[in-house]
N, C-alpha and C positions, 0 to 999 in steps of 0.2 A: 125685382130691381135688377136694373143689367148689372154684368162687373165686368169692370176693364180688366182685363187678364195681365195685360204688362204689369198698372200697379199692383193687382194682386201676387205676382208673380215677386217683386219687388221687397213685398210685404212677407214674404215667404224666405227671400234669404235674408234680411234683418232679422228673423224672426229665427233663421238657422245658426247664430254666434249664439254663445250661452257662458256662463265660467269653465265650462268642459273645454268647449272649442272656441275662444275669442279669437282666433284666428283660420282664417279659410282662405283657399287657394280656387281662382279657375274652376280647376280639375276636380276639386272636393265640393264645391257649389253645384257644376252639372249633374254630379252624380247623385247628389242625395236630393235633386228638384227633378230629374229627368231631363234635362236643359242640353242644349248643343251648347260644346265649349262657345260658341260665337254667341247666340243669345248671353249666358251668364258675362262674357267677358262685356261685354253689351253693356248690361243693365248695371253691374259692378260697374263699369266706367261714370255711367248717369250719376250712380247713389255719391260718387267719390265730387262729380261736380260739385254736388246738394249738400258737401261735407259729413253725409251721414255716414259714409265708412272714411277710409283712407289706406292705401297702398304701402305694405314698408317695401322698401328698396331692397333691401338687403334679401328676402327672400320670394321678394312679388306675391305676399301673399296679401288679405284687405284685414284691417280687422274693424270696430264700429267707429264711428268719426264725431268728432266734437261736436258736432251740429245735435247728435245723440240726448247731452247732457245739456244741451241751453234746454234742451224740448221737455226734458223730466223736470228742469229746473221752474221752468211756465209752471208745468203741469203740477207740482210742489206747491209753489206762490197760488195757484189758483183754488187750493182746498183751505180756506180761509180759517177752520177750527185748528189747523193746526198748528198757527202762530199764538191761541190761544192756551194748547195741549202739552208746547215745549217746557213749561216751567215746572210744572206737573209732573211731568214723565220724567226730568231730571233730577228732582226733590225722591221719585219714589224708587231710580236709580241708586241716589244716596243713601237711601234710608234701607233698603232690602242687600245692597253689593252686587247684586245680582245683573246681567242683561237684560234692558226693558227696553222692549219694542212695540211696535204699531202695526198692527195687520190690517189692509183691507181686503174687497171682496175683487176680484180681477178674472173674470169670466168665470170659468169652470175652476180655479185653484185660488188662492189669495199670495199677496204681494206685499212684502217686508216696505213700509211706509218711512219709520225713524226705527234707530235703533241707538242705543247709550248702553256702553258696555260695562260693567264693575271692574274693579280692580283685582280680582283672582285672574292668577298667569290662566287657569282653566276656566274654557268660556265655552260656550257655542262659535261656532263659525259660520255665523245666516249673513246674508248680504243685503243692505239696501237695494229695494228693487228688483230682490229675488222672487221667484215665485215657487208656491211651495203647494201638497195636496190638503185638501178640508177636510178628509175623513178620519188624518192622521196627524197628532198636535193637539193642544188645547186648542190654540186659537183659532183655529181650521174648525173645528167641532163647536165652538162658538159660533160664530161665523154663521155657520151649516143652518146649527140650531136655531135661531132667528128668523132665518129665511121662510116666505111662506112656503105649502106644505108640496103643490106644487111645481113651484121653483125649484125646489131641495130635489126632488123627485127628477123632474127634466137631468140635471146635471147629476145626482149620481146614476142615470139611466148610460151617460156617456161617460163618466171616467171609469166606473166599478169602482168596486174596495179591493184596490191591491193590495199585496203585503209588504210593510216595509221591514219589520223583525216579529217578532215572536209573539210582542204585546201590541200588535197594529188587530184594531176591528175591521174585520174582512166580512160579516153575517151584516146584510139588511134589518134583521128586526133586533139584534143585539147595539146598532148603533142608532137606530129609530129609542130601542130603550134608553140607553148613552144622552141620546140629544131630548128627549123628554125631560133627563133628572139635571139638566145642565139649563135649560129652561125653568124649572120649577126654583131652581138656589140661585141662579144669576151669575156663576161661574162656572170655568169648566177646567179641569185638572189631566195632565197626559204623562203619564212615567213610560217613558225608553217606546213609543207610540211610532214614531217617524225616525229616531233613530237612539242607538241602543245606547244605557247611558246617559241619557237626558230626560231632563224633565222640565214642566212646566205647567204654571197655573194660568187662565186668561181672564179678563173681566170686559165689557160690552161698555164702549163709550156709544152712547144714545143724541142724536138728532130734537130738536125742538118738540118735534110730534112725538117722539119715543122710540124712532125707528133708531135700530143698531147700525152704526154706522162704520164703525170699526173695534178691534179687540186690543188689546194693553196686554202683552202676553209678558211674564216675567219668566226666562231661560233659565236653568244652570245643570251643571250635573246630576245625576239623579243620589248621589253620595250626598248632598247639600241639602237634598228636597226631604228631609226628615220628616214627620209627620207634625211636628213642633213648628218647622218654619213654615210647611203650606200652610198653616192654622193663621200666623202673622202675616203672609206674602200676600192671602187671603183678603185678609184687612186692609192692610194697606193699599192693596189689588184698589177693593171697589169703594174707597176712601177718594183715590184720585184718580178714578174712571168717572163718580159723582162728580166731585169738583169740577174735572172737564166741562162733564155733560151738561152741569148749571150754568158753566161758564156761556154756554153755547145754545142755551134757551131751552133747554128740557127743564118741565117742573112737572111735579107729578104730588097728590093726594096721599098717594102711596106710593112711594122708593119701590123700582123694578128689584132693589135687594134684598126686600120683605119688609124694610123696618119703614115707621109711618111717620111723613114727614109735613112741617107747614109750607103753604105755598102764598 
């Protein structure tokens, strides 16, 4: 397949704002694309037509443009389970205190969907729309685990197992073992994995056929995550990752959670 280099090129400084740098200049666009100032000043101008960036005055620098957030907002509206999954995910908000969020699968990492935060001053700090790594996190390692064997394979060929602290799996057959035991119970658990200090349990909201379609990750400090609450969070976890998954046409002979259900 041909590729138009200009959009390509396009799609490379959209793709260079992040929460680090939501702001970029000119001069910081050419140099981290290889671009002559005139190309990047160029195609920055196009993108700002298009409202996908826009220019502050005050320092001439671009940063991302409203046209941004009508596009996520489509793209929101367009995944139809999750006007089903809101009532759910804020019932098991309520019931846990805790951060509950919605992972999906977004190339090679996955991608903060919803997110309901509890009422402790001390939270996670993820962002809708974030992207985050698979090999590190419950919901990342959920995620992973589902995938066929494969696919899983393709994509940790290119990201590797970096380290993010101390308790991140960095050994291939140590997270092959990891994504087996998290396949065989239907949950997956990460203490201080991606970052130090936190913890998390995730549960697999399932598709009509049975395919995983996204993970219900429940956040909080790893000070919270006693061995007593992941027992409850647990419950609650794949009580209303079921519920979802009914909602949305998965039935199954047998519950993916082990326990055996009528259909």
């Amino acid at each position: 397949m041909k590729i138009i280099k200009s959009i390509k090129t396009s799609v490379a400084i959209l793709n260079s704002f992040s929460k680090d740098t939501p702001l970029l200049g000119v001069t910081e666009v050419s140099k981290r694309l290889g671009l002559s100032k005139s190309t990047a000043s160029r195609i920055l101008s196009t993108l700002e037509q298009g409202r996908l960036v826009a220019k502050i005055p005050a320092n001439q620098k671009y940063r991302l443009g409203p046209k941004v957030l009508e596009l996520a907002n489509i793209f929101l509206s367009g995944i139809e389970w999750r006007t089903h999954a809101i009532p759910y995910l804020m019932e098991l908000r309520n019931k846990t205190d805790e951060t509950v969020m919605v992972f999906v699968m977004d190339g090679d990492h996955r991608v903060c969907l919803e997110k309901f935060e509890g009422s402790h001053e001390l939270r996670p700090m993820l962002n809708i729309g974030g992207r985050y790594p698979l090999h590190a996190g419950s919901a990342g390692k959920l995620l992973l685990a589902f995938l066929p064997e494969d696919e899983r394979k393709r994509i940790l060929s290119r990201t590797g197992l970096p380290r993010f602290t101390s308790s991140t799996i960095t050994g291939a057959k140590a997270l092959e073992k990891e994504l087996l035991l998290i396949r065989k119970r239907g949950y997956a658990i990460s203490h201080q994995e991606r970052m130090n200090f936190l913890s998390s349990i995730s549960v697999p909201i399932r598709d009509h056929s049975g395919q995983v379609i996204a993970a219900i990750c429940i956040d909080g400090p790893t000070v919270r995550f006693t061995a007593e609450k992941v027992k409850e969070f647990k419950i609650l976890g794949i009580a209303a990752a079921d519920q979802i998954s009914r909602e949305i046409g998965f039935q199954a002979h047998k519950n993916p959670y082990g326990k055996s259900t009528n259909t």
